[in-house]
C-alpha positions as CSV (number, residue, x, y, z in Angstrom):
1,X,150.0,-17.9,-153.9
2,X,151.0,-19.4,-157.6
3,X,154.6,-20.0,-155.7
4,X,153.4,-21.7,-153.0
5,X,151.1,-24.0,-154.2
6,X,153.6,-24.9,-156.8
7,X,155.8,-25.5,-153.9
8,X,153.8,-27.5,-151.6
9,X,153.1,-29.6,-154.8
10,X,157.0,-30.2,-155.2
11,X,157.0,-31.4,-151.5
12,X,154.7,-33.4,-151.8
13,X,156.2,-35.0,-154.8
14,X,159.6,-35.4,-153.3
15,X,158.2,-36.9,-150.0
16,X,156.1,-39.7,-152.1
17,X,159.3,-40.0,-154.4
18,X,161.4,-41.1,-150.6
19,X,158.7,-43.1,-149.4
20,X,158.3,-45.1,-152.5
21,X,162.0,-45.5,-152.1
22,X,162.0,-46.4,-148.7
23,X,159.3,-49.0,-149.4
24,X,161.5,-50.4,-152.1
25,X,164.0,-51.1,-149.8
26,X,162.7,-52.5,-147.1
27,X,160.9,-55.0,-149.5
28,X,163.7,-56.3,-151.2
29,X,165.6,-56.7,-147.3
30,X,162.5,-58.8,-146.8
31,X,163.2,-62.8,-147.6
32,X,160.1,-63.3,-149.4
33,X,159.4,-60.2,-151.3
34,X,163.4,-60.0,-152.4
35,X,162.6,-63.8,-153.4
36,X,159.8,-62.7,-155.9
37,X,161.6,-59.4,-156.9
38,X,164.6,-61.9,-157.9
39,X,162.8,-64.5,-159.6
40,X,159.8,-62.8,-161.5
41,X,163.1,-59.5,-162.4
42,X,165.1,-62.5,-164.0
43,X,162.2,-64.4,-165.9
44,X,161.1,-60.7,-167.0
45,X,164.4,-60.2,-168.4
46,X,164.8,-63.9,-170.3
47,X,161.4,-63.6,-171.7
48,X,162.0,-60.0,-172.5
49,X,165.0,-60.6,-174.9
50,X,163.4,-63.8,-175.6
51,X,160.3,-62.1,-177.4
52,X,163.1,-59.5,-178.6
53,X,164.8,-62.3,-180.6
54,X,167.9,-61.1,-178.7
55,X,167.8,-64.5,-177.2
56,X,167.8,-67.9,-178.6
57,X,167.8,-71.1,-176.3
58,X,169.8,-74.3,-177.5
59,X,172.8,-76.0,-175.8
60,X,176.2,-73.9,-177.2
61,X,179.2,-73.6,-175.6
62,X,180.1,-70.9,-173.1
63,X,182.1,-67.4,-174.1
64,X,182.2,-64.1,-176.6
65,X,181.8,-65.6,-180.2
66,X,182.3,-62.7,-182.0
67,X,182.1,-58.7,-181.8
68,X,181.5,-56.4,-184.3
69,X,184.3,-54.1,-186.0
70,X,182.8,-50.4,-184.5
71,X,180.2,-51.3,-181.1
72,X,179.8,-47.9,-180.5
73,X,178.5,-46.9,-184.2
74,X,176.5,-50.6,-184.2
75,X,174.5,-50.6,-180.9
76,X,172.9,-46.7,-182.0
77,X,171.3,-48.4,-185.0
78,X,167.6,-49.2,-184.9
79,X,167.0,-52.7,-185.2
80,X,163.9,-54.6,-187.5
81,X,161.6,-53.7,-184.9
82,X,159.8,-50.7,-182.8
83,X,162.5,-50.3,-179.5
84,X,164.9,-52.3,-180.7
85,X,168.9,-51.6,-181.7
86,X,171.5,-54.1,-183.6
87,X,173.4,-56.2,-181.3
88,X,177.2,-55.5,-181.0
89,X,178.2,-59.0,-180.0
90,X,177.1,-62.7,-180.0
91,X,177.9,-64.7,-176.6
92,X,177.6,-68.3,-176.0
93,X,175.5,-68.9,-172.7
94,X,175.8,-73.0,-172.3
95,X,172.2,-72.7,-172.8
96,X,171.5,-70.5,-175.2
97,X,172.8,-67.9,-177.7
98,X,172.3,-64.2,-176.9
99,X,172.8,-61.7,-179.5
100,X,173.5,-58.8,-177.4
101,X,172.8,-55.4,-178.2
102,X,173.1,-52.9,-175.0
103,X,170.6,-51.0,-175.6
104,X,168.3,-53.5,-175.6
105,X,169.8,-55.2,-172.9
106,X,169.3,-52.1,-170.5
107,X,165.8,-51.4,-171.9
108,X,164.9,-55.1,-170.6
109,X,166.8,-54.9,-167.8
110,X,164.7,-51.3,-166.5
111,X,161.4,-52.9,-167.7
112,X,162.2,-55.8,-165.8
113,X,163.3,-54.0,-162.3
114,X,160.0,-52.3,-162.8
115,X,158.1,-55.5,-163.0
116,X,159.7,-57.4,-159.9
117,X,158.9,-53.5,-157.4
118,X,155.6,-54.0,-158.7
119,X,155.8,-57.5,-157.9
120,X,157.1,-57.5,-154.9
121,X,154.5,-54.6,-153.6
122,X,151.6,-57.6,-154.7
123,X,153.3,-59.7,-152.5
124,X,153.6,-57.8,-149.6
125,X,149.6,-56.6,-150.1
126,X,148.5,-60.4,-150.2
127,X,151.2,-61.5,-147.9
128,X,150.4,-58.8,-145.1
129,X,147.2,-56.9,-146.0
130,X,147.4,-55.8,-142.9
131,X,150.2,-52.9,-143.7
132,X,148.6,-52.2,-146.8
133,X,144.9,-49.8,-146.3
134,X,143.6,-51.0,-149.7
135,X,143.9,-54.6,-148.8
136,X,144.6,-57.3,-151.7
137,X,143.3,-54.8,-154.4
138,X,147.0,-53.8,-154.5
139,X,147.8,-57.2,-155.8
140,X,145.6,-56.4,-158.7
141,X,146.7,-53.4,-159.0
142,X,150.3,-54.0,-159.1
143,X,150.0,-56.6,-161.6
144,X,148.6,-54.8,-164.3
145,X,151.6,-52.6,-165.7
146,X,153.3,-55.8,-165.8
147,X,151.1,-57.4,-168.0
148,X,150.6,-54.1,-170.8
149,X,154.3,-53.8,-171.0
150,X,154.5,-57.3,-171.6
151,X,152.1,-57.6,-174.0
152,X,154.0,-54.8,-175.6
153,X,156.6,-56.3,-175.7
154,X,155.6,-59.9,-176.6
155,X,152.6,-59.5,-178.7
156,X,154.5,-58.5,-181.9
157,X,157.2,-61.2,-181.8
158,X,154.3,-63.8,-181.4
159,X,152.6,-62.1,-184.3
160,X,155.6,-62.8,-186.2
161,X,156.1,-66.6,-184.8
162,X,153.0,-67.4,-185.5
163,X,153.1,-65.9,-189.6
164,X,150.7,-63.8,-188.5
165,X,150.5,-60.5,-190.2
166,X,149.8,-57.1,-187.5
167,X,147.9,-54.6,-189.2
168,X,149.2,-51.4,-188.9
169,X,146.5,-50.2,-186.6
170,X,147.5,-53.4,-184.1
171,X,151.5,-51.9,-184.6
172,X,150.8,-48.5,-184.0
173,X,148.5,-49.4,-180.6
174,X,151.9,-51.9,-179.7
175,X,154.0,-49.0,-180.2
176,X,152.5,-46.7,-177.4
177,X,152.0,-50.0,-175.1
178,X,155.4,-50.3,-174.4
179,X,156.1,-46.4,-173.3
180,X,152.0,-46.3,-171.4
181,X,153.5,-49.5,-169.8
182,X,156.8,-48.5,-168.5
183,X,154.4,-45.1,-167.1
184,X,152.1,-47.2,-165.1
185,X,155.3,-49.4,-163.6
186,X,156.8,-46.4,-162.2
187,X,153.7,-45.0,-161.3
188,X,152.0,-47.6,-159.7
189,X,154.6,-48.1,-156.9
190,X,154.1,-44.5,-155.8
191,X,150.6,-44.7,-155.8
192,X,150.7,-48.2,-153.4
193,X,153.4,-46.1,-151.6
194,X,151.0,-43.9,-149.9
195,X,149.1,-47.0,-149.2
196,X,151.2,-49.4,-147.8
197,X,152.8,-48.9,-144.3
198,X,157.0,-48.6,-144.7
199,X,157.0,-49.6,-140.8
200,X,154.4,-52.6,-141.2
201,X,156.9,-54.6,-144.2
């Protein structure tokens, strides 16, 4: 009986797992919903290494500036902050100077995938309630992993812009922000999966 509940759980799972996939999919062949995965992905991402301090924004030329003697050995070390690894190289964007670490780099770039799904299912909720049998509450719903990994994210650079100093009790909560935040992104979308019609999108 053990077996078999276990088993139908594991189905069920797996099916969820294809449909939130499925969903994903045909949002981001959608114009509008691909448009907001795009846009809010990429502003996720600047602001991300932004708030990092990856990412610093004046006008610079454009290429590789300079690498570091071992990248492998450098982009395992723990940077100044929770999350955070040294950067391996520093690259000249026209716009901006972006000390790039890898790590941190693919961390933001996850996060930030994770934010435009969830982005893209509040768009297709207040876009076409319609397909979606919890209406514009998705929206809502959808929304708010965004904003506690972001404030995970953000909150302890702008402590530090601002001279302000965290307590360790504010530090500790940022440091289990980030990881709860990252849980509700991927959790979210298969939740609104079994909500949201594939067909209706």
């Amino acid at each position: 009986m053990a077996r078999t509940q276990t088993a139908n759980v594991a189905q069920r799972v797996t099916d969820r797992v294809g449909r939130t996939l499925a969903l994903v999919a045909s949002s981001v062949r959608r114009r509008g919903s691909r448009a907001v995965f795009a846009v809010v992905t990429l502003g996720y991402l600047v602001t991300f290494l932004w708030a990092m301090g990856d990412l610093n924004f004046r006008r610079t030329g454009v290429g590789v500036v300079a690498v570091v003697d071992d990248p492998l050995a450098r982009m395992l070390e723990p940077g100044p902050g929770p999350y955070t690894h040294e950067p391996v190289a520093l690259v000249e964007l026209g716009v901006g100077v972006l000390q790039f670490s890898p790590l941190n780099t693919a961390l933001g770039i996850g996060i930030a995938a994770l934010v435009g799904v969830n982005m893209a299912f509040t768009y297709i909720a207040i876009t076409q309630p319609k397909s979606c049998s919890i209406g514009t509450s998705a929206g809502v719903l959808a929304s708010i992993p965004a904003l506690v990994a972001g404030s995970a994210c953000c909150a302890p650079a702008i402590f530090l812009a601002l001279g302000i100093t965290a307590s360790g009790i504010a530090l500790t909560a940022f440091l289990w922000l980030l990881p709860l935040g990252i849980v509700l992104l991927l959790v979210t979308p298969l939740y609104l999966a079994g909500q949201i019609d594939p067909t209706a999108v």
